[in-house]
N, C-alpha and C positions, 0 to 999 in steps of 0.2 A: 789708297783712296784715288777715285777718278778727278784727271787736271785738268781735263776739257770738255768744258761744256756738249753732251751729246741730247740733251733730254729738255723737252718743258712742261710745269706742272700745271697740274686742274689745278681751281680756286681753291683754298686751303677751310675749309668747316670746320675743323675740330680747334675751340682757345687751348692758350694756357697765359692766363691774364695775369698772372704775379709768380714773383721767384720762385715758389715753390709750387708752382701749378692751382694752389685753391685755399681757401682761408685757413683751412685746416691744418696748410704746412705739408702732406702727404706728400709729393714730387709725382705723384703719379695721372696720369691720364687714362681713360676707358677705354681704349684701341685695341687694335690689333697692328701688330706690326715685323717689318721684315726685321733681319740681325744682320747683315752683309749690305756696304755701301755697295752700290749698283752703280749711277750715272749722275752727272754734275748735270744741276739745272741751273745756277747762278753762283755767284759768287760777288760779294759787294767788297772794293778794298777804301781804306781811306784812315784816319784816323784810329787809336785805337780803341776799345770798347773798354764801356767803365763800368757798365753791369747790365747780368744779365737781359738777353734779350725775352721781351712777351709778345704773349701773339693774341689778336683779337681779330675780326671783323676783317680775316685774308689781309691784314695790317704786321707788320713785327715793328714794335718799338725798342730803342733803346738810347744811350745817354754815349756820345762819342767825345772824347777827351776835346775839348775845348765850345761843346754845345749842352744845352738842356738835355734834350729831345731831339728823335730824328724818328720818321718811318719811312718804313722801307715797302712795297709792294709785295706780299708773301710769295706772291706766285710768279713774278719777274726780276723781284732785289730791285726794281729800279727805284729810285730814290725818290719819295712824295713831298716829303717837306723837311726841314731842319730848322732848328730855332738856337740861335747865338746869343749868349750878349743880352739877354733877358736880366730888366735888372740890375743889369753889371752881377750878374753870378754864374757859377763856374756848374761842369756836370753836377751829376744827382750825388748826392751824399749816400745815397741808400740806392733803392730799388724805385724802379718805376711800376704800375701798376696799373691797370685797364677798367675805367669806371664807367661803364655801360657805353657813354657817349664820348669820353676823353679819359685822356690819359697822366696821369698824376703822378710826383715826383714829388721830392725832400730836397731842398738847394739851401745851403745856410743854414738859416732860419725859416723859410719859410717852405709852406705846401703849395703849390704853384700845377693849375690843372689847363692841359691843353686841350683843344677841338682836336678828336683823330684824327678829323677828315682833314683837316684844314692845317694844324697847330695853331691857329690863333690863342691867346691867353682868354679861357674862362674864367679864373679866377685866382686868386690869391690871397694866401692868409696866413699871419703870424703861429710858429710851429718850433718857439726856440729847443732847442736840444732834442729833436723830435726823433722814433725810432720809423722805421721804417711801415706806411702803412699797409694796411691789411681789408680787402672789399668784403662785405657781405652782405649780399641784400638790398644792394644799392645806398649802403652806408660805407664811409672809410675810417676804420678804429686804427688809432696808432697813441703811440707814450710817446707823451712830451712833459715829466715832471708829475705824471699819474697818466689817466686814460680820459683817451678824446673820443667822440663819435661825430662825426660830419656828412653831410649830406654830400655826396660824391657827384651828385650835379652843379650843385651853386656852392659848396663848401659851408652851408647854413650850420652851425653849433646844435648838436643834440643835445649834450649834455658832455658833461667832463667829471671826473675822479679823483682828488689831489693824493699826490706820493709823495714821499722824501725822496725820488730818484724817478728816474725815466725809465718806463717797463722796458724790458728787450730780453729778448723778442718776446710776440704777441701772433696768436691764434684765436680762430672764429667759428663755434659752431653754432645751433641753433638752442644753445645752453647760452650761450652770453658769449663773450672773450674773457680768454684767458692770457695772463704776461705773468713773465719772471722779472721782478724788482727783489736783485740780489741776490738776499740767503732765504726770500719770499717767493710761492707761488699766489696769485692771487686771481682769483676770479668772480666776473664783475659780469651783472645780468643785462639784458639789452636794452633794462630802461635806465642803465646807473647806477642799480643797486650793489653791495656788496652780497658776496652769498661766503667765499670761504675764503679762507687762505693755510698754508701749511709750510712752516717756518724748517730751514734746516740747519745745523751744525756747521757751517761755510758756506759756500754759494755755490748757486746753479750755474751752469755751464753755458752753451749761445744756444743752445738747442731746443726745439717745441717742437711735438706734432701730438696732434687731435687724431686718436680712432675708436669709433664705436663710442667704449665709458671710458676711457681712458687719457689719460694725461701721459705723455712721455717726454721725458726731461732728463738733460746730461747734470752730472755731476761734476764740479772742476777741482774742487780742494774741500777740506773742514779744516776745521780752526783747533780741533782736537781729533787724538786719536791715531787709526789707519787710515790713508789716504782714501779716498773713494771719488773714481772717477768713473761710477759705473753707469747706466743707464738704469733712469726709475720710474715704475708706472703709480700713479695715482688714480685715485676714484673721479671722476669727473663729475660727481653729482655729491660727494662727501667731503672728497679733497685725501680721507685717507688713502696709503701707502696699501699699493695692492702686489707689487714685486720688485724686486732688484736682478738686474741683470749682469753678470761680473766679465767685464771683459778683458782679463788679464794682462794684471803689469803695463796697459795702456790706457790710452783714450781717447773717444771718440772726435771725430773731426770732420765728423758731415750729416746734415741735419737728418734723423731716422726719417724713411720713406715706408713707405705703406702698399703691400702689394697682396688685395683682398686679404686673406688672415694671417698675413706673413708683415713681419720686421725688418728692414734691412738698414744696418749699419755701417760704419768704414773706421776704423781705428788708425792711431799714427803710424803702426807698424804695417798699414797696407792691407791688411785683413779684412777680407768684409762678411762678417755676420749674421746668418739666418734665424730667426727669433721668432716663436710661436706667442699669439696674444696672452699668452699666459708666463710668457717670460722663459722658457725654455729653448734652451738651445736646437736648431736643427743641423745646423750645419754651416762651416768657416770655408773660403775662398782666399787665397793671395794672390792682390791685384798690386803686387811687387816682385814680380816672381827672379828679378833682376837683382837685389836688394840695393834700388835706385835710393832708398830712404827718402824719409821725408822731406819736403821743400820749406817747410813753414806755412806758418796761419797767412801768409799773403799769398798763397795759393788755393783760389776758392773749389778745392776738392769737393767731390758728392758724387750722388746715385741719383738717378733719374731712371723710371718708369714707365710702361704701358702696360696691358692686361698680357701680354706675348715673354715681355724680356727685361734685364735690367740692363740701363747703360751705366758703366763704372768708368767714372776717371780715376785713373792708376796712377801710379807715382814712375812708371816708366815711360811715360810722352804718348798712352793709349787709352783706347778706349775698350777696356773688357767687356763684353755682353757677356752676361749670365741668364740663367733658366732659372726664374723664380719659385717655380714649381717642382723644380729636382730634389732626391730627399739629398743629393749632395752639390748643389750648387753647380752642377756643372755647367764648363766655358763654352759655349757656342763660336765664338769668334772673337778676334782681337783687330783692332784699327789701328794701324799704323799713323798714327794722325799724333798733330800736338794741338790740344785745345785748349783754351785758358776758363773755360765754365766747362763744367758739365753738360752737356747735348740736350737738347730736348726733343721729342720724336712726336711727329702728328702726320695723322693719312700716310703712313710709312713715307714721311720725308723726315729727314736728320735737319736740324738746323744748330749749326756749329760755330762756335767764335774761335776762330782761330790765337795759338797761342804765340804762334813766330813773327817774324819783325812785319808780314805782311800783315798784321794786323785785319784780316780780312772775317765775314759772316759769308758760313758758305751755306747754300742745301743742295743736299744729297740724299736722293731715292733710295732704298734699302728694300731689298730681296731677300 
């Protein structure tokens, strides 16, 4: 990876406004993009990051151990604003997220929305046990005890759902949202109605993503039986059981990403997965090639996406690029890098949190 700054970036166009790039949970962006870091254009160091960073409006936000909120300038790192001590509360609990005009976070109890431009406090509002929110359409759905809908400008109440438990996670298409409460899937239409849900034998796993008709959801344990920690697709319009996915003697540990008709997955033994919408296997990758083993669930491993490459965090301190499009996944390159998130890639710039004591958000052009 390049250590000194050689390079400066155009203004940054392309979002990616929540942890997983879009309501749907996908990890993926519409780009084209290089695979080879090329040239440092900043580098911000300071405290360390407590989740993922977003990007909006040539803005990157994110939540620095001992602040709310902080953004950073996409295209120089230089620091625009940060916010302390709100409150008397500590970073985000969850994920922060990009609501057209401001920028929204989960602190304690509460949903708490900042001015991008500015961080001034827009708004604030009680959000006990709340899971992390999710934008669509200029609304913010997230589980707090069932399912919320808020107006993502002034935090105005749409409507709400009650549960015996807090959805988590939750996705958004133009079907309603959908969340996992437990050994429940449920999904809830965009005026508050109920439309289905589909019960299982033990609970679902931390994983969603929305494509096409489709539900996909991990498996973590049953309460009887053989173990099943496989990957399942659901009807998104029925709720019934359209495939299982069997991913041998393991499981899964990073939220499936979506790259046009293709799956990709990462299992604990480092493996990562190629999956046809129909649940058929194309083809395995190991992004452990070291056998570093696993680190544990406090390492937020995943895949991240553009229309070009996949970036994989590996379990050996790298960054694997695969070819999403190969019928055997083949490796394009490997980054010598230690990242503590998964990368996210826009306008071929890498934007990377560093995972060593520098504690540092770098970006870096890609060739």
């Amino acid at each position: 990876m390049p250590d000194e700054k050689t390079t400066d970036l155009d203004p940054i166009g392309t979002e990616w406004p929540m942890k997983y790039g879009d309501a749907q949970r996908t990890g993926h962006v519409g780009v084209d993009s290089g695979s080879r870091p090329d040239e440092l254009a900043w580098e911000w160091s300071g405290s360390s990051v407590m989740t993922r960073p977003v990007m909006a409006d040539n803005r990157l936000f994110f939540s620095p151990r001992g602040s709310q909120a902080m953004a950073l300038d996409a295209q120089t790192g230089e620091a625009l604003w940060s916010k302390e001590d709100i409150f008397g509360l500590d970073a985000a609990d969850g994920e922060l997220v990009y609501g057209r005009k401001n920028i929204v976070g989960q602190f304690d109890s509460y949903l708490v929305a900042y001015d991008a431009k500015t961080g001034e406090v827009e708004w604030k509002q009680d959000a006990e046990h709340s899971g992390i929110a999710t934008l669509y359409d200029g609304f913010l759905y997230y589980g707090s005890e069932g399912f919320w809908k808020r107006s993502a400008d002034d935090g105005e109440l749409m409507w709400s759902v009650e549960e015996n438990d807090t959805p988590h996670p939750i996705a958004v298409n133009d079907r309603g949202v959908f969340g996992i409460v437990f050994d429940r899937i449920v999904h809830i239409d965009h005026e508050g109605e109920f439309v289905w849900e589909q019960s299982t034998d033990g609970r679902f796993g931390d994983y969603l993503t929305l494509v096409d008709d489709l539900v996909l959801v991990d498996m973590h344990e049953k309460r009887s039986g053989p173990t099943d920690t496989n990957l399942h697709a659901f009807d998104a319009d029925s709720g019934e059981r359209r495939w299982e996915y069997e991913i041998d003697d393991s499981y899964i540990i990073t939220n499936p990403v979506v790259n046009d008709d293709r799956i990709f997955v990462m299992d604990r033994d480092g493996v990562v997965h190629a999956i046809t919408l129909e649940g058929d296997r194309l083809w395995t990758v190991d992004a452990d090639p070291n056998s570093e083993g696993w680190y544990g669930s406090a390492i937020p491993y995943g895949i991240t996406a553009t229309d070009s490459w996949l970036y994989v965090m590996g379990f050996d301190d790298s960054v694997h690029v695969l070819d999403p499009d190969s019928d055997s996944g083949l490796s394009e390159a490997k980054w010598d890098y230690v990242p503590f998130f998964p990368p996210f890639v826009v306008d071929d710039v890498a934007f990377i949190v560093n995972g060593s004591d520098s504690a540092s958000v770098t970006a870096v052009t890609l060739t």
